[in-house]
VEXMI-806519 format. One record per residue (C-alpha): residue in one letter; x, y, z. Coordinates in Angstrom, 3 decimals, decimal comma, padded with zeros to 6 digits. Example, Ala and Ser with C-alpha at 12.3 -4.5 7.8 and 13.67 -1.06 7.14 Angstrom:
BEGIN
("a" (012,300 -004,500 007,800)),
("s" (013,670 -001,060 007,140)),
This chain:
BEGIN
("x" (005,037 013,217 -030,337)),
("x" (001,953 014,499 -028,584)),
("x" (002,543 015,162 -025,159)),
("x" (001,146 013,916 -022,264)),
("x" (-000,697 015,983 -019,352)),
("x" (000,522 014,520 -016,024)),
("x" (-000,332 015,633 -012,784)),
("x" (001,264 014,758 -009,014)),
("x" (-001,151 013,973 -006,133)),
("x" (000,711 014,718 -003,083)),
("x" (003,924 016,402 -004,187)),
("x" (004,768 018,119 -001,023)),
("x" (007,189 014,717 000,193)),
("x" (010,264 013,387 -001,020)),
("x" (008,631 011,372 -003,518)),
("x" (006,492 014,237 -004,973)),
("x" (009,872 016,734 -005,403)),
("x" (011,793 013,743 -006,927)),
("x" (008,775 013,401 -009,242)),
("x" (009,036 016,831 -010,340)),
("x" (012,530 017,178 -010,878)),
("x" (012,547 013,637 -013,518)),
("x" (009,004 014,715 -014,827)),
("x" (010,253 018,616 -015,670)),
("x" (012,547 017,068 -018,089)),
("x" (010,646 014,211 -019,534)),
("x" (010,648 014,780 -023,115)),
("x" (006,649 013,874 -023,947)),
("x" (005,621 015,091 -020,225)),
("x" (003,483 018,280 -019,749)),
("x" (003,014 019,035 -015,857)),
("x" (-000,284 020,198 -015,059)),
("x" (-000,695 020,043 -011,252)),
("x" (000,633 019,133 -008,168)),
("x" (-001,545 019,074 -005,054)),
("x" (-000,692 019,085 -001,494)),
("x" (-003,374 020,351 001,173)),
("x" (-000,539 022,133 003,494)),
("x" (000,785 024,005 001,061)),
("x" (-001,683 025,345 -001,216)),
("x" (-000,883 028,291 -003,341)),
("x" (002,791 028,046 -002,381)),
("x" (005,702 027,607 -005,124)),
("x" (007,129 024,138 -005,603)),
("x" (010,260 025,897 -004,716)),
("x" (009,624 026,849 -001,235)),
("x" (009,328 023,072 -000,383)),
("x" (011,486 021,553 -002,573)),
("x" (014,454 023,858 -002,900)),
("x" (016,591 022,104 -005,437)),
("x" (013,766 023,310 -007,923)),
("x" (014,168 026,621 -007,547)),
("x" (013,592 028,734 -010,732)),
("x" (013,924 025,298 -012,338)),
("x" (010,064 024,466 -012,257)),
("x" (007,077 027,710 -012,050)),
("x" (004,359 025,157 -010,691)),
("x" (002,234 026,064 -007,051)),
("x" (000,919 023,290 -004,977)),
("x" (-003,068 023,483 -005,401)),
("x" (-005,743 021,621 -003,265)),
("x" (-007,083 018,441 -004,163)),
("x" (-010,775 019,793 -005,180)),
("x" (-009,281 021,829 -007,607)),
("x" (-007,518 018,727 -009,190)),
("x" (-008,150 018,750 -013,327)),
("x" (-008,327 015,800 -015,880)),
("x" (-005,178 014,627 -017,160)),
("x" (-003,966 012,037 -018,962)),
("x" (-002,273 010,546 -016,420)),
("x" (-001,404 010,717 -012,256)),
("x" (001,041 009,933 -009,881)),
("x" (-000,418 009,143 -006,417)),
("x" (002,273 010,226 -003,802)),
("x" (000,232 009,730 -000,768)),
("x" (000,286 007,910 002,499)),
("x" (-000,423 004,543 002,693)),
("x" (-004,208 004,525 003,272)),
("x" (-005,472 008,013 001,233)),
("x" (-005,550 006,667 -002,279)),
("x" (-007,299 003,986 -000,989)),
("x" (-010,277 006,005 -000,248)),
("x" (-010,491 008,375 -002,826)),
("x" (-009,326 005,799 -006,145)),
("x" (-012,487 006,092 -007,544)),
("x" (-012,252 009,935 -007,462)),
("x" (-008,953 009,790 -008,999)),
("x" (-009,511 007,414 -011,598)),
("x" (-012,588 009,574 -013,077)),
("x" (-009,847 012,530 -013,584)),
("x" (-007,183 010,597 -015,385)),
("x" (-007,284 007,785 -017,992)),
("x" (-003,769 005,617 -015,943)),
("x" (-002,499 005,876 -012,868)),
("x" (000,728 004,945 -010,309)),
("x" (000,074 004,358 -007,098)),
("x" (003,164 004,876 -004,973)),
("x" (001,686 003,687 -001,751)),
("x" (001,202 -000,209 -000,407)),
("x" (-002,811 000,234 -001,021)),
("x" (-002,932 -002,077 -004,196)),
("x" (000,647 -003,907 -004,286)),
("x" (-000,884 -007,239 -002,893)),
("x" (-002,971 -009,241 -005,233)),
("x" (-005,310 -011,184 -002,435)),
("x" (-007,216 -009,223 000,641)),
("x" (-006,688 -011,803 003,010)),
("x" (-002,509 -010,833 002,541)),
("x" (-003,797 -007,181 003,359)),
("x" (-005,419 -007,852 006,516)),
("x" (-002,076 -009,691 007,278)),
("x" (000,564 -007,226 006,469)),
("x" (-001,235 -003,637 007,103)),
("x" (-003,236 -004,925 009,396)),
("x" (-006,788 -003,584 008,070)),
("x" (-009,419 -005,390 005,592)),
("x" (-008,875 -004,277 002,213)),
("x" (-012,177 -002,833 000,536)),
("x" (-011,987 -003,182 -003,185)),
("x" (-010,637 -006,470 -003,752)),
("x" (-011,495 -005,950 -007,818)),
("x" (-008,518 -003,213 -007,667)),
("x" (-006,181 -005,505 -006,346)),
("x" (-006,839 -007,791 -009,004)),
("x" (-006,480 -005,374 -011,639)),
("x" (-003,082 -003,119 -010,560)),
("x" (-000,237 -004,375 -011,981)),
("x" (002,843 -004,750 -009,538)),
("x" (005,570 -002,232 -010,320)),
("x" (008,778 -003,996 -011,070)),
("x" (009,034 -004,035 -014,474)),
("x" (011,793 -006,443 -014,864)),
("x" (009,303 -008,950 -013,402)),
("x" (006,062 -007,573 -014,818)),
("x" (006,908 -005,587 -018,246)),
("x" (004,375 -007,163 -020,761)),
("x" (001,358 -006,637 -018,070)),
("x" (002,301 -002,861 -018,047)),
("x" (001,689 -002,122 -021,430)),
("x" (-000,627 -000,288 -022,498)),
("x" (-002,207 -000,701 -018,638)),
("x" (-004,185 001,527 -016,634)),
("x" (-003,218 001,251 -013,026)),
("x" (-000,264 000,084 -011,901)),
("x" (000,904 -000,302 -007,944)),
("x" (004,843 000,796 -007,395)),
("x" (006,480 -001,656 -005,500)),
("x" (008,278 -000,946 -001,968)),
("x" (012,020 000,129 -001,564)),
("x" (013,026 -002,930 000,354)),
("x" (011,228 -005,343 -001,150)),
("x" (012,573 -004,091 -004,761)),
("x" (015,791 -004,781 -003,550)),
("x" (015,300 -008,054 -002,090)),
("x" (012,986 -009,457 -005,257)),
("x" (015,545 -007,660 -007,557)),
("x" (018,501 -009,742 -005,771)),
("x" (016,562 -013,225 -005,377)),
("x" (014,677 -013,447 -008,512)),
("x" (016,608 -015,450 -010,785)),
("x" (017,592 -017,605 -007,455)),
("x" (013,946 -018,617 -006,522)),
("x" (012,493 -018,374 -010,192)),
("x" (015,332 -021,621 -011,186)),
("x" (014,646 -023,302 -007,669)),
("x" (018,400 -022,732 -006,753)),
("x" (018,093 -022,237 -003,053)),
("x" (016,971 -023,723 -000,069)),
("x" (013,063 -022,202 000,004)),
("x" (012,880 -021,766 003,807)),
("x" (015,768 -020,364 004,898)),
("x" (016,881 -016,983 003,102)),
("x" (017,907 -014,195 005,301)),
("x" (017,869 -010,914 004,318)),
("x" (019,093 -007,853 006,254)),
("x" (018,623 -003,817 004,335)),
("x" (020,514 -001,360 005,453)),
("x" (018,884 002,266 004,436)),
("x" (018,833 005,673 004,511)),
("x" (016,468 008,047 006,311)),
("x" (014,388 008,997 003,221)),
("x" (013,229 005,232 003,155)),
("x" (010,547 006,417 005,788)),
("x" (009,109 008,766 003,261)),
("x" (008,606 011,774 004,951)),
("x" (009,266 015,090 004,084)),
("x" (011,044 017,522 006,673)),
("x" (008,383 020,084 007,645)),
("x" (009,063 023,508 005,927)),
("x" (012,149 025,530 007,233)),
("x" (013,374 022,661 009,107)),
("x" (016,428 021,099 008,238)),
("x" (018,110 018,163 005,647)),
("x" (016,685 014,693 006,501)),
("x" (018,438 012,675 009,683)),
("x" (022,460 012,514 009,420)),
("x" (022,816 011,831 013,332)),
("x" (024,877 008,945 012,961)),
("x" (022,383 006,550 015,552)),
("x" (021,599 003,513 013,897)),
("x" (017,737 002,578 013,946)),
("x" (015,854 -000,454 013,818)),
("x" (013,180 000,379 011,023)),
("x" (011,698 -003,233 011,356)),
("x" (013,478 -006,254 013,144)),
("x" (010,933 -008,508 011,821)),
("x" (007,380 -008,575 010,079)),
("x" (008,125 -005,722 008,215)),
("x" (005,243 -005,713 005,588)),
("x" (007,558 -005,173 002,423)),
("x" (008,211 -008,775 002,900)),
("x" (004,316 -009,593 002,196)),
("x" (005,346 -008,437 -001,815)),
("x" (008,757 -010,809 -001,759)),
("x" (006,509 -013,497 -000,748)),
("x" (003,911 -012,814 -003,103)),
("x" (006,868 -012,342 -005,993)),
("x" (009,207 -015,124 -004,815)),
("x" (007,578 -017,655 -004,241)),
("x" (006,383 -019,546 -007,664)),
("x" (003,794 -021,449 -006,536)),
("x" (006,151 -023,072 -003,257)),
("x" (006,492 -022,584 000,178)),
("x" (009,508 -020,497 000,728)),
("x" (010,492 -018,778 004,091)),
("x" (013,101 -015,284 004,169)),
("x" (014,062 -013,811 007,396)),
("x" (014,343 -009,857 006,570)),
("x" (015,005 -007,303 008,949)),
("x" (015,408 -003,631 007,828)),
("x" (017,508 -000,842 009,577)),
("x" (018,127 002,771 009,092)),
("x" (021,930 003,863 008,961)),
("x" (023,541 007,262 008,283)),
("x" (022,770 007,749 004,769)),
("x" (019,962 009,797 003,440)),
("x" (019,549 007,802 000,114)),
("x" (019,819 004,786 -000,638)),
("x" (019,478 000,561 000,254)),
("x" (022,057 -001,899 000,076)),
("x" (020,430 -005,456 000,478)),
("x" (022,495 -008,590 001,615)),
("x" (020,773 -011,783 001,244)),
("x" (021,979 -015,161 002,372)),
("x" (020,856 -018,062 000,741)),
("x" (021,922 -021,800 000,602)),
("x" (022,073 -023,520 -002,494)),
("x" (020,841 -026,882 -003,246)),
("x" (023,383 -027,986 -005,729)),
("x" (027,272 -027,372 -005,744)),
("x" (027,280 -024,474 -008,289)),
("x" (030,359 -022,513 -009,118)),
("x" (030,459 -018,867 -009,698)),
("x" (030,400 -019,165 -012,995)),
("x" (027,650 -020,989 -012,915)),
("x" (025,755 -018,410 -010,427)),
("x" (026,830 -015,885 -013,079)),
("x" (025,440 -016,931 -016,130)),
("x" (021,918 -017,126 -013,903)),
("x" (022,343 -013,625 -013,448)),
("x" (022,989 -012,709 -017,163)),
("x" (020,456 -014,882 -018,352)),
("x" (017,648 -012,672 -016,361)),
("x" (019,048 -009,651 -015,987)),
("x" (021,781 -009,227 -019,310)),
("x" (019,500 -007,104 -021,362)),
("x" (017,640 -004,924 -018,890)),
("x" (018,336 -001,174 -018,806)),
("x" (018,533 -000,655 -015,397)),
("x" (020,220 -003,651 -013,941)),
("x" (023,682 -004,325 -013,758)),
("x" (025,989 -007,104 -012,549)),
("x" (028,255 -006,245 -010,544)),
("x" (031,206 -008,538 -009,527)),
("x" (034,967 -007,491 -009,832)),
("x" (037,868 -009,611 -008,770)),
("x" (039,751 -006,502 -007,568)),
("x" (038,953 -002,814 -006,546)),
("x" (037,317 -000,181 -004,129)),
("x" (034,035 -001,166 -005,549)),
("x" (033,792 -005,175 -006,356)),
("x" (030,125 -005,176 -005,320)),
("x" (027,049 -003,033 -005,478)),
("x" (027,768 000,610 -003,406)),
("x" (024,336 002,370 -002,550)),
("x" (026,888 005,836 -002,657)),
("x" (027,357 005,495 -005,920)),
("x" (023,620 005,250 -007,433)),
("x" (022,154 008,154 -005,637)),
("x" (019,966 009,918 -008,191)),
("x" (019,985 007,007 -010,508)),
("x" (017,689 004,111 -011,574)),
("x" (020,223 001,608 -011,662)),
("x" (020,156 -001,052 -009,191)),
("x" (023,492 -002,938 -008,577)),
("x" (023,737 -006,710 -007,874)),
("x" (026,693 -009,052 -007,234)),
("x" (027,145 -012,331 -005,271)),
("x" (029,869 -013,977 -003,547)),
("x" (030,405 -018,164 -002,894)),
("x" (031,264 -019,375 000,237)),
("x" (034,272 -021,663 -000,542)),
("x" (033,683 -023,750 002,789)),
("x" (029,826 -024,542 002,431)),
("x" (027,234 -023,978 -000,048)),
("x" (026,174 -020,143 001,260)),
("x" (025,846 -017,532 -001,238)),
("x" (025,964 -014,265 -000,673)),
("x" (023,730 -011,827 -002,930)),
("x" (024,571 -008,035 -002,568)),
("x" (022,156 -005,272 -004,090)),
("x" (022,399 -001,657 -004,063)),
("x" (019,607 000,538 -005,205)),
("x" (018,639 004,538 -004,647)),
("x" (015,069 003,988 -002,790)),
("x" (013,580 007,052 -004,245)),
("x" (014,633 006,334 -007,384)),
("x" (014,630 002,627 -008,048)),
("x" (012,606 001,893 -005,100)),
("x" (010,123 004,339 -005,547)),
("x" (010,141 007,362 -008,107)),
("x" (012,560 006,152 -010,589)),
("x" (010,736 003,042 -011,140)),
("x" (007,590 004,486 -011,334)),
("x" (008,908 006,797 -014,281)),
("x" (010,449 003,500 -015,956)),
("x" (006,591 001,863 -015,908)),
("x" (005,061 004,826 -017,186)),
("x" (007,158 005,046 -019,992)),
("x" (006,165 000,988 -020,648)),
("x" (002,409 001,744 -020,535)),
("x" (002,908 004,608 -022,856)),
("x" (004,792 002,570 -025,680)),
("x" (007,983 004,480 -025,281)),
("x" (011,551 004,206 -024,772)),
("x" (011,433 002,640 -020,970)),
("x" (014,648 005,151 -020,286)),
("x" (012,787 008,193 -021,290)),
("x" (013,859 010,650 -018,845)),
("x" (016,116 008,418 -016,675)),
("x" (019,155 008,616 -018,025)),
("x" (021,342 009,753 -015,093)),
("x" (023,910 007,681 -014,035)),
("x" (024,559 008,937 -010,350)),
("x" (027,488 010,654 -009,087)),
("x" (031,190 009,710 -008,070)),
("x" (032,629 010,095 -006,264)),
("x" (030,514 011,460 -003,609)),
């Protein structure tokens, strides 16, 4: 098979280097570039030491950027905004892997980044990166926009729930627990590993504007209200979701289960997870770091009609990278596992 020329805009943050390391060994991939202003001319290795005589490439500028076949935008929320058209005469698809594009209406812009968004046509056209929601839309598409960390999580967890009308619309809560790379920032050169301080920190308490893409993928035409608060633990990677919902009928577990299976029992990347006895009964963020799995398992409350939803995801991987490599494999007609095959480590 032909291969395909695939550059990184960006590449000097955690998203860029976790780019490079799935994309080196993507069977049809041929890196071309990777840009970051900062550190032009300077080996990948130098920023993103795990790729150390593993991958030859130096960071170039962005007017030196070449047609390719395809790009991954790794850049803060705002840049790829204002240079889209620029990009999209240099490659024939694109991911974005900032918020710019993931909301489908302007108005929900100015309400959840808190600026007017200028190309409304865009927003329109960029397919939202979940594929287990949106998987026919990405073939053989042009631009798609990678969903956030938290919000795949959440959506990935609640789906099947709100899709059936299970649960009380109004009054989901939903509390993320994550790791310091969540932020997406890279540590600046010769400084140290990301945050392992121990301090807990409240990321977002409330209005946190991943929860502008669960309402927009939730909701199914009704009214539905979730509570989310996100905070920052001692982890580097990783997101483990619980979600408390109330159901509207007396369903068993069994019941809750075959929901699950019937959305989720053929997907590659998904997997059910709900044992009746050992160390890990429900989804573990520890266990997935590296991988594109994301875990999900529920509990019943016996005494009232609460369920529980657990899910446990790697957020550069399944909430960011990962993902991103799992849609570009769907626009390109391939094997959506092409190049993602790691199942994480354990223990750890």
């Amino acid at each position: 098979m032909k291969e395909v020329s695939v550059s990184i805009v960006g590449g000097s943050g955690y998203t860029g280097g976790e780019l490079l390391r799935l994309l080196h060994f993507h069977p049809h991939v041929r890196l071309q570039q990777i840009t970051s202003e900062k550190n032009r001319g300077r080996p990948v290795g130098r920023v993103h030491p795990n790729l150390r005589k593993v991958n030859g490439l130096k960071f170039c500028g962005l007017a030196e950027l070449e047609e390719a076949d395809h790009l991954f935008l790794c850049l803060p929320h705002g840049e790829a905004l204002q240079k889209i058209d620029f990009f999209r005469e240099r490659a024939g698809s694109i991911i974005d892997l900032s918020g710019d594009f993931r909301l489908r209406h302007p108005a929900e812009y100015q309400r959840w980044y808190g600026r007017e968004h200028p190309r409304a046509d865009l927003l329109r056209e960029a397919v939202y990166g979940i594929p287990e929601l949106h998987r026919e839309r990405m073939r053989g598409a042009a631009f798609v926009s990678s969903a956030g960390c938290n919000a795949t999580a959440v959506i990935l967890a609640l789906y099947p729930l709100f899709k059936k009308g299970l649960i009380e619309e109004t009054s989901t809560v939903a509390e993320v627990k994550a790791g310091s790379s969540q932020a997406g920032a890279s540590p600046a050169p010769g400084s140290h590993h990301p945050d392992r301080s121990g301090a807990i920190r409240a990321y977002k308490p409330f209005g946190h504007r991943h929860l502008g893409e669960m309402y927009q993928e939730l909701a199914f035409g009704r009214r539905i209200g979730i509570h989310f608060s996100a905070t920052g633990i001692d982890m580097v990677r990783g997101i483990h979701a619980v979600c408390h919902t109330f159901l509207k009928e007396d369903l068993t577990e069994k019941d809750i289960w075959k929901v699950y299976r019937e959305a989720y029992g053929r997907e590659p990347f998904i997997r059910i997870i709900k044992e009746q006895s050992g160390f890990h009964r429900l989804p573990d963020p520890r266990i997935l770091a590296g991988s594109n799995f994301c875990d999900i398992g529920f509990v019943r409350d016996k005494d009232s009609r609460r369920l529980i939803v657990y899910s446990a995801l790697d957020n550069l991987m399944k909430g960011a990278v990962g993902q991103a490599v799992q849609a570009f494999n769907i626009m390109r007609g391939w094997r959506e596992t092409l190049g993602l095959d790691f199942p994480g480590l354990y223990p750890v």
